[in-house]
C-alpha positions in Angstrom: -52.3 -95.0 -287.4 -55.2 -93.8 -285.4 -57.7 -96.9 -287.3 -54.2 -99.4 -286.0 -54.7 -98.0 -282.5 -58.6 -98.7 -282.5 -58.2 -102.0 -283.9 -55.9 -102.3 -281.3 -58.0 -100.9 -278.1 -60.8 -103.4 -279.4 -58.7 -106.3 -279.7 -57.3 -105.9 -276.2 -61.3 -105.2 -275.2 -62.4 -108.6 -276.6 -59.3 -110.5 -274.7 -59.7 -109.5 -271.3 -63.7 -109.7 -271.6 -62.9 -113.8 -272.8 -60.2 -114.0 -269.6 -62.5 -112.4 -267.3 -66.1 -112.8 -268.2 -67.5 -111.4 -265.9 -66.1 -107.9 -266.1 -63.7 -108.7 -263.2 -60.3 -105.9 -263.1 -57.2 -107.2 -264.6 -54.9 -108.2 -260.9 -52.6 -106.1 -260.6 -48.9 -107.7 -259.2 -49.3 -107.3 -254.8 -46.9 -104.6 -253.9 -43.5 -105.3 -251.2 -45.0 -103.1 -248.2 -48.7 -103.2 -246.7 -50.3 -99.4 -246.9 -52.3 -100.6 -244.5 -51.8 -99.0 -240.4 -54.8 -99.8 -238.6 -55.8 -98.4 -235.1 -52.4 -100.0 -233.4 -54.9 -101.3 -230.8 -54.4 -104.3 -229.0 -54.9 -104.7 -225.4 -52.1 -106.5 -223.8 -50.2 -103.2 -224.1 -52.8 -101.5 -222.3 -52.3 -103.9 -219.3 -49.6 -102.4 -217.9 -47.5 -105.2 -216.0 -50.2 -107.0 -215.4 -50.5 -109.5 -218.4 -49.0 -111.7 -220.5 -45.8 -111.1 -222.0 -45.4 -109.3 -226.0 -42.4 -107.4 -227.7 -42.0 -103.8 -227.5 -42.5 -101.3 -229.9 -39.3 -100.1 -231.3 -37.9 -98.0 -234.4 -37.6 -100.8 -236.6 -33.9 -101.3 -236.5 -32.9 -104.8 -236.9 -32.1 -107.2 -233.8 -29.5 -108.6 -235.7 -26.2 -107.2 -235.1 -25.1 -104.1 -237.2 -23.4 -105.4 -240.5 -19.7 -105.6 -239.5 -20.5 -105.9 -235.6 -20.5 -109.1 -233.7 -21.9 -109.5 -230.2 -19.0 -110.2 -227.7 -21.2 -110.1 -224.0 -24.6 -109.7 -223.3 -26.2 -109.1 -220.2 -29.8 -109.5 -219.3 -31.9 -108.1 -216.6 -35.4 -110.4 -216.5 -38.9 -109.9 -214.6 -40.3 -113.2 -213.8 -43.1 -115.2 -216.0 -47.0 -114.5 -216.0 -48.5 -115.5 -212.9 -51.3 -115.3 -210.9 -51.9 -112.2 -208.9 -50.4 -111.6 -205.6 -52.5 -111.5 -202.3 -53.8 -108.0 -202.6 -55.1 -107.9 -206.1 -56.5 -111.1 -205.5 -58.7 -109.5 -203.1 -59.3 -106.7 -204.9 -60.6 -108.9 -207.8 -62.5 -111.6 -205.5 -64.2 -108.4 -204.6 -65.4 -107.3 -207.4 -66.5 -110.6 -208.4 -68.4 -111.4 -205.1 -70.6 -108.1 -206.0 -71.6 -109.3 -209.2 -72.4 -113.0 -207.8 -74.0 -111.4 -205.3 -76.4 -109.4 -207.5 -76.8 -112.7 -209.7 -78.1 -114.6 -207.1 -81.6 -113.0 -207.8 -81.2 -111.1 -210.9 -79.5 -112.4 -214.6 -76.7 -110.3 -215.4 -77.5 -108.6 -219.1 -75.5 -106.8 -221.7 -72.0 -106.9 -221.7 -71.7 -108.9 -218.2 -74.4 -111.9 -219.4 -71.4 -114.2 -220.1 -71.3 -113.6 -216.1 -73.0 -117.5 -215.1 -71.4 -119.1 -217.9 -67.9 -117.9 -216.8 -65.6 -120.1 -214.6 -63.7 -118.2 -211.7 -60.2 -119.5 -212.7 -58.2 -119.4 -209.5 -59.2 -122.7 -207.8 -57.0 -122.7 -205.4 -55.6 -120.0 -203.0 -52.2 -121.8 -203.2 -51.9 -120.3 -206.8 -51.7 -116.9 -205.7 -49.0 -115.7 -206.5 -47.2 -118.6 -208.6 -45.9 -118.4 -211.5 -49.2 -120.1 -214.2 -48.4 -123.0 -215.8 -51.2 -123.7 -218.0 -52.3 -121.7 -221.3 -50.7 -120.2 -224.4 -49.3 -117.1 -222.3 -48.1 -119.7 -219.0 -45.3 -118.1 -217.4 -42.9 -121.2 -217.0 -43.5 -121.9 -220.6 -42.4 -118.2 -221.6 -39.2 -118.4 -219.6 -38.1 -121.9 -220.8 -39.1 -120.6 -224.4 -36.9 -117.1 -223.8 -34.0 -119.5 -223.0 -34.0 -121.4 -226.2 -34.4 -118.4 -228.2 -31.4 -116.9 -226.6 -29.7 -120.2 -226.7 -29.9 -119.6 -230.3 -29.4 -116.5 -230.6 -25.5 -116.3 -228.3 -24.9 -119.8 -229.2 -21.2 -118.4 -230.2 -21.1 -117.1 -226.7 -20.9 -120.1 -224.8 -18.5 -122.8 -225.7 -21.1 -125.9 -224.0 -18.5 -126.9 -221.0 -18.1 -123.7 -219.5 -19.6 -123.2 -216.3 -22.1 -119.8 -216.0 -23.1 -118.1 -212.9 -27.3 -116.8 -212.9 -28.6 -114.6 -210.7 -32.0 -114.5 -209.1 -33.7 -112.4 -206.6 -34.7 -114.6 -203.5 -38.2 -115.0 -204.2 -40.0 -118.1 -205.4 -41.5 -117.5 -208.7 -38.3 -115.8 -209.8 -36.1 -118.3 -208.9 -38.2 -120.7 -210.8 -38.4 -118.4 -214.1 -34.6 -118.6 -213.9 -34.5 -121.8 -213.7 -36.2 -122.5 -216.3 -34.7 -120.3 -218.7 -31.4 -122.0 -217.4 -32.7 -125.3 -218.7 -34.2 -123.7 -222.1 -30.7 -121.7 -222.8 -28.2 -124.8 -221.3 -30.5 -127.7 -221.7 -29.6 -131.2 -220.6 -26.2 -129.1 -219.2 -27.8 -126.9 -216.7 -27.6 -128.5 -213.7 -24.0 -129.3 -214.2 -22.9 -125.8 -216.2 -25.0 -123.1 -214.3 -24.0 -121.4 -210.8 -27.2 -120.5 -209.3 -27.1 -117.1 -206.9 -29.7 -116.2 -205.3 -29.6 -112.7 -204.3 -32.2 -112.6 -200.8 -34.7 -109.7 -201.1 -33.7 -108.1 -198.2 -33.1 -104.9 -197.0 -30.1 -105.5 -195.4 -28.6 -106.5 -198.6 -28.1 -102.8 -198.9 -26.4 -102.0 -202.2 -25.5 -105.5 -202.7 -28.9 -106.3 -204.3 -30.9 -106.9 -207.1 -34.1 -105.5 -205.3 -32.4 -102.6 -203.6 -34.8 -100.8 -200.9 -34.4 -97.3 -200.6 -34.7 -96.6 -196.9 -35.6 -93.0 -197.3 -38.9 -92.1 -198.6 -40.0 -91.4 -202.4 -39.4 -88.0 -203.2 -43.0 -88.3 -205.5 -45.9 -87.2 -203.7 -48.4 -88.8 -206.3 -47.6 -92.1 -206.0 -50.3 -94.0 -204.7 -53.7 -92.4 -205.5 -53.3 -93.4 -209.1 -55.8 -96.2 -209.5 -59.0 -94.8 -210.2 -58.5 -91.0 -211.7 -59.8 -92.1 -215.5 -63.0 -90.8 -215.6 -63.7 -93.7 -218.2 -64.2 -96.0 -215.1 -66.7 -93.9 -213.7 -68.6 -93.9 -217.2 -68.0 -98.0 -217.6 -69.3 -98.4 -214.1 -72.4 -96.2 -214.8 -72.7 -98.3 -218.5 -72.8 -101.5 -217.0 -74.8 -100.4 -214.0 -77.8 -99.1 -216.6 -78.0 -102.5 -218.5 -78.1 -104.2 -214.5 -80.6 -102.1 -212.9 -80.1 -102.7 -209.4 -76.5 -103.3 -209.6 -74.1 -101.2 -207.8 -70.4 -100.9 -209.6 -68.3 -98.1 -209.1 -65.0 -97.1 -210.7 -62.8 -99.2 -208.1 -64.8 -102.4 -209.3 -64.2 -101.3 -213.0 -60.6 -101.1 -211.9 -60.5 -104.4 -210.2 -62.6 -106.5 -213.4 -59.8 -104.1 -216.2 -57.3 -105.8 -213.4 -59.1 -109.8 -214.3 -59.0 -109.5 -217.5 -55.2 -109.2 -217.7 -54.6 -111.7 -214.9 -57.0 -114.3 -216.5 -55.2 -113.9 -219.7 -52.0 -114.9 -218.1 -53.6 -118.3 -217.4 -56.1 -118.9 -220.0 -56.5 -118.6 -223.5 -59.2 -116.2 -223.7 -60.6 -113.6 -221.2 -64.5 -112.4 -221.6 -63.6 -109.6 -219.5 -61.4 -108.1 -222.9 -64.4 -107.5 -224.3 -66.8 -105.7 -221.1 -65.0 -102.6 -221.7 -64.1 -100.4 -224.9 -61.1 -99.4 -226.5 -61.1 -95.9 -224.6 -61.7 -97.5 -221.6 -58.5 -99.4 -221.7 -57.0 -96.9 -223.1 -57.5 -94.9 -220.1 -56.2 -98.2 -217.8 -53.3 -98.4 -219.7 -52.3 -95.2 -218.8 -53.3 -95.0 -215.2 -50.5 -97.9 -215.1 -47.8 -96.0 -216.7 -48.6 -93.2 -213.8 -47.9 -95.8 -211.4 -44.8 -97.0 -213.0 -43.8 -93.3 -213.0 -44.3 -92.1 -210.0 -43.3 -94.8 -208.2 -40.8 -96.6 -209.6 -39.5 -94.6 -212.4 -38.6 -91.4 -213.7 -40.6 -89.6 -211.5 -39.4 -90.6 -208.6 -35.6 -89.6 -207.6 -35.2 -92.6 -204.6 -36.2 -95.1 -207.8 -33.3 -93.4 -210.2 -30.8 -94.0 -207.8 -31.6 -98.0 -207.1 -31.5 -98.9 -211.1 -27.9 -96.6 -211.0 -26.7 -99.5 -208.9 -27.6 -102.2 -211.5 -26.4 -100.0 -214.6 -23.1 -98.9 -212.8 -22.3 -102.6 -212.2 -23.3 -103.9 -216.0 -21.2 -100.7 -217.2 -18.3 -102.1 -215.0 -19.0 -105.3 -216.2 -19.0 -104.1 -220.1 -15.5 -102.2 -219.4 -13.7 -105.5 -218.3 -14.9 -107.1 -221.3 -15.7 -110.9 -221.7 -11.9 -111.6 -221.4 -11.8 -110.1 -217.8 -15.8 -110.2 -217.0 -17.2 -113.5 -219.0 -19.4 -113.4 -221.8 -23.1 -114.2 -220.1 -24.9 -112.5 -217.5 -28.1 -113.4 -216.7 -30.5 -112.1 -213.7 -34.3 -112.4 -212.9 -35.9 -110.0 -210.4 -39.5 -107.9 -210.3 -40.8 -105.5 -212.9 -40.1 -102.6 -210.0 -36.7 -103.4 -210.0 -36.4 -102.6 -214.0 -38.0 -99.5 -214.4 -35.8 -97.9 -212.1 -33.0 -99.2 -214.4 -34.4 -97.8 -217.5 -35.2 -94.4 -215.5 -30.9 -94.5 -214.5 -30.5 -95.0 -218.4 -32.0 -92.9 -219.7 -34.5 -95.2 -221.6 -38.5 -94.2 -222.0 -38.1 -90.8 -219.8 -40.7 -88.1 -220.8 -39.3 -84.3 -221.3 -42.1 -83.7 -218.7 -43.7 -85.1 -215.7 -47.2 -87.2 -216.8 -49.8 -85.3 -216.1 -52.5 -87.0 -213.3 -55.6 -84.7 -214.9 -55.9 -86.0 -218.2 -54.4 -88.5 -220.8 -51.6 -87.0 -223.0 -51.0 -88.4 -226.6 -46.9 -87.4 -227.2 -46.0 -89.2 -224.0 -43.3 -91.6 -223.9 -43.4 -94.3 -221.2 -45.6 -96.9 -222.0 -45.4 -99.8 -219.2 -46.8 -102.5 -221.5 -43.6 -102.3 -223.8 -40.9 -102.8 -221.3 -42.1 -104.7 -218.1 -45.4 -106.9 -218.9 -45.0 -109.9 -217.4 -41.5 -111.9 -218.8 -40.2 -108.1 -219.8 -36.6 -107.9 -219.7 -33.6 -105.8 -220.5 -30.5 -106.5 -222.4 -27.3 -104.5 -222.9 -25.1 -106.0 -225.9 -21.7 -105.1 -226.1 -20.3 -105.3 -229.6 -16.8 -105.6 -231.4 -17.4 -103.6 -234.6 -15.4 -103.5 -237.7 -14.6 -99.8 -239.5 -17.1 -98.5 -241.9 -16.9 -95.5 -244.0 -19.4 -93.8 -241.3 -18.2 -95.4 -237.9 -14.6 -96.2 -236.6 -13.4 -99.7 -235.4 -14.7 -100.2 -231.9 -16.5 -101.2 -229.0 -20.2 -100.3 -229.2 -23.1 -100.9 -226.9 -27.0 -101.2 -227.3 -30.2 -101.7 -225.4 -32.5 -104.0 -226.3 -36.3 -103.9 -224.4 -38.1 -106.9 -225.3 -36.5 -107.7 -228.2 -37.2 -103.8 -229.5 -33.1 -102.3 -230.1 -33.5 -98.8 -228.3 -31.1 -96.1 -229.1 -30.0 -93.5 -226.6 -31.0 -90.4 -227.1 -28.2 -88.5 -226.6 -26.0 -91.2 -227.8 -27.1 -93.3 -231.2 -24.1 -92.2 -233.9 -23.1 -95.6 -233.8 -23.9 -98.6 -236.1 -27.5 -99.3 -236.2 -27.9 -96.4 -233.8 -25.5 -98.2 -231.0 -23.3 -96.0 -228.7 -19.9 -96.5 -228.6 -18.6 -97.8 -225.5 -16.6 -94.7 -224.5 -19.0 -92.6 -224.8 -21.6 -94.7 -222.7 -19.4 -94.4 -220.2 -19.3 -90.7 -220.0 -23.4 -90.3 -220.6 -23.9 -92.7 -217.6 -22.0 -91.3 -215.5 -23.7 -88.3 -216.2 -27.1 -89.7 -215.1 -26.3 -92.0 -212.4 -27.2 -90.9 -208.9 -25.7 -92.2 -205.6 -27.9 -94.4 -204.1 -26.3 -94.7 -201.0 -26.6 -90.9 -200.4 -29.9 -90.7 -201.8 -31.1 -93.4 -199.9 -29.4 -93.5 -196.7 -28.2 -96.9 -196.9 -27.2 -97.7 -193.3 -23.7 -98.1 -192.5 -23.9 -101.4 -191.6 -25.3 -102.6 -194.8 -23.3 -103.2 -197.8 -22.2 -100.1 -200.0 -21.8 -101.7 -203.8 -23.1 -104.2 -205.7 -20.6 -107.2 -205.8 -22.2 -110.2 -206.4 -21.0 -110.1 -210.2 -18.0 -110.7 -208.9 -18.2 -112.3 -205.6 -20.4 -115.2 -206.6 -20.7 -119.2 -205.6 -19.6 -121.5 -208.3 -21.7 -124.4 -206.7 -24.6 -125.8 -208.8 -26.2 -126.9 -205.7 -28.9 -124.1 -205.4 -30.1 -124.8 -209.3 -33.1 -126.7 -207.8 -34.0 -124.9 -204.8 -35.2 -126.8 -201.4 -35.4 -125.1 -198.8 -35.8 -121.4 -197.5 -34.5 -118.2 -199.9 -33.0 -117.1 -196.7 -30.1 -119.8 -196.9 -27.5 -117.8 -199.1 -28.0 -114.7 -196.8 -24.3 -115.4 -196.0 -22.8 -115.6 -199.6 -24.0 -111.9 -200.5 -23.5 -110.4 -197.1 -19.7 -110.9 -197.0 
């Protein structure tokens, strides 16, 4: 037996040094999962709301529908597209950018800055600022036309092709156009005929009857707004880039302001040289400094903020009690990324046990901005008509989705694929909403609720807008 088993160990020897000659290992059969988890670094999530759109980081539960659970209404709250910046980060950037051209003008830029001459300044024309982009892979038009077909797709079954569906859009311009176009990616050739365009003025005397609710008294956070600069990794990039430019004078507010181009360029353009100027622990430490802004003021960490996303998440838990019989199946509305976190602070969603602290960077916090409100970020309650399983009963259910990420709530996730059932939604919201009108101090003249979900115009004649936001002042002031 033992000379069979030699014979044997030779043969095999002498056949797999004629298949593979040159002493190459026998492949082995590629396994189902990767065992691979890199560095889970990529920038965009460390730009905050400043750059171009990607989907959040969930649990890995499915975005289909639980098994046995159909999607009955859905309900979306959207940011608007990438876009240029707006007036004062455009000056904050030009800035920046004027010190380095200045230093250029006699010197060449070396070391990580000496793509500087080569590099083309990429807003041409001070009409931009501001506007949604419409050119590159990340263009912000493109992404809210493409969000539209992909929900077309996806809630085909809740929309019959005929019937007419009213939109909602905060009154400013490149949010009424990222509506609009997700209109014409979800409706197509029928949107001008089957959508009812609202749009909802940004104005403060909208009182609760808004979808950019301004809280007339002040933010109960005392940190808000000396955020910017408190990494000291901008002080150290500053002092990096400074060294290899002797002579040149950056300090940690430039460094802010050229972390700030990089994102906005990238919402234009393919590629941004300014990714690659600064190093993973120096975005690291931008990333964060935007989730303290998010926090403190317009999140969790600010009470005023709490109570204007209540409004919004009171009205869509109305809305999800009527059902689609009573309510309709499709809601959709556009507004600014400070209009959402608020929401997700009333919900519950992305809320620290703590405060974040402002003196150094923790790594078990929670809330990170570039997973729910980079630019096209948007937020989506689906209720759901469940069948009864042998771990759940037959039933209404609910779930969050946050850029296509399904996000359980934490007190509430026994549901299928970790939904909540409708009931008791109702009784953990109402648990966490706040009174915005006390809170606040809404005047008395303004508006007390939001109705506009139910007091809308059924006109399709604002679906191409031409003329001034201001001009439906008197459909949501009634």
């Amino acid at each position: 037996m033992m000379k069979f088993r030699v014979l044997l160990s030779l043969a095999f020897v002498v056949y797999e040094s004629a298949a593979y000659p040159f002493g190459s290992h026998y492949p082995l059969p590629e396994g189902q999962v990767s065992q691979t988890f890199t560095d889970n670094f990529n920038p965009v999530k460390n730009f905050g709301g400043n750059g171009p759109y990607s989907d959040g980081r969930g649990f890995g539960i499915s975005r289909d529908p639980p098994e046995g659970c159909s999607v009955d209404q859905v309900i979306m709250l959207h940011r608007h597209g990438e876009r240029y910046p707006d007036v004062g980060v455009y000056q904050t950037i030009e800035k920046a950018i004027n010190k380095l051209t200045a230093f250029e003008a006699n010197n060449t830029l070396e070391g990580d800055l000496d793509f500087f001459s080569e590099w083309d300044f990429w807003i041409h024309n001070s009409a931009l600022i501001a506007q949604e982009t419409t050119t590159g892979p990340y263009a912000g038009l493109l992404d809210g036309y493409s969000q539209g077909t992909e929900y077309a797709a996806r809630y085909k079954n809740l929309w019959d092709g005929k019937t007419k569906v009213p939109m909602f859009s905060s009154g400013y311009q490149r949010i009424i156009e990222t509506a609009r176009k997700f209109g014409e990616g979800f409706f197509g050739r029928n949107y001008s005929e089957i959508v009812d365009m609202n749009i909802i003025p940004e104005d403060a005397a909208q009182g609760a009857n808004s979808l950019t609710p301004s809280c007339h008294a002040l933010k109960t956070s005392n940190v808000c707004g000396n955020l910017t600069h408190i990494m000291p990794e901008f002080s150290v990039a500053a002092e990096r880039l400074n060294k290899q430019n002797p002579g040149l004078t950056l300090n940690s507010t430039d460094v802010y302001a050229l972390m700030i181009t990089a994102a906005y360029e990238l919402n234009a353009n393919p590629y941004s040289p300014w990714i690659d100027v600064f190093t993973r622990e120096e975005w690291i430490s931008f990333g964060y400094t935007q989730d303290l802004i998010y926090y403190y003021c317009d999140g969790p960490g600010d009470a005023a903020s709490v109570a204007a996303g209540s409004l919004y998440a009171n009205a869509t838990l109305t809305l999800m009690n009527q059902g689609p019989e009573k309510a309709g199946k499709l809601y959709f509305s556009f507004c600014h990324d400070v209009n959402i976190t608020p929401v997700l602070a009333a919900i519950g969603l992305f809320t620290p046990k703590e405060d974040l602290p402002v003196d150094r960077l923790p790594f078990t916090y929670d809330y990170h901005s570039g997973d729910f409100v980079p630019m096209g970020g948007h937020l989506v309650f689906e209720r759901m008509t469940c069948n009864q399983t042998a771990n759940n009963e037959k039933g209404v259910y609910v779930r969050a989705v946050v850029n296509e990420a399904v996000i359980p709530f934490e007190e509430c996730s026994s549901g299928p694929g970790f939904s909540c059932s409708l009931s008791n939604y109702t009784t953990y919201l109402n648990s966490k909403l706040k009174d915005f009108n006390a809170v606040c101090k809404t005047p008395s003249s303004y508006p007390q609720e939001l109705t506009f979900f139910w007091n809308y115009n059924d006109t399709n004649q604002y679906d191409y807008q031409n003329g001034p936001v201001s001009y439906q002042l008197g459909l949501t002031n009634e």
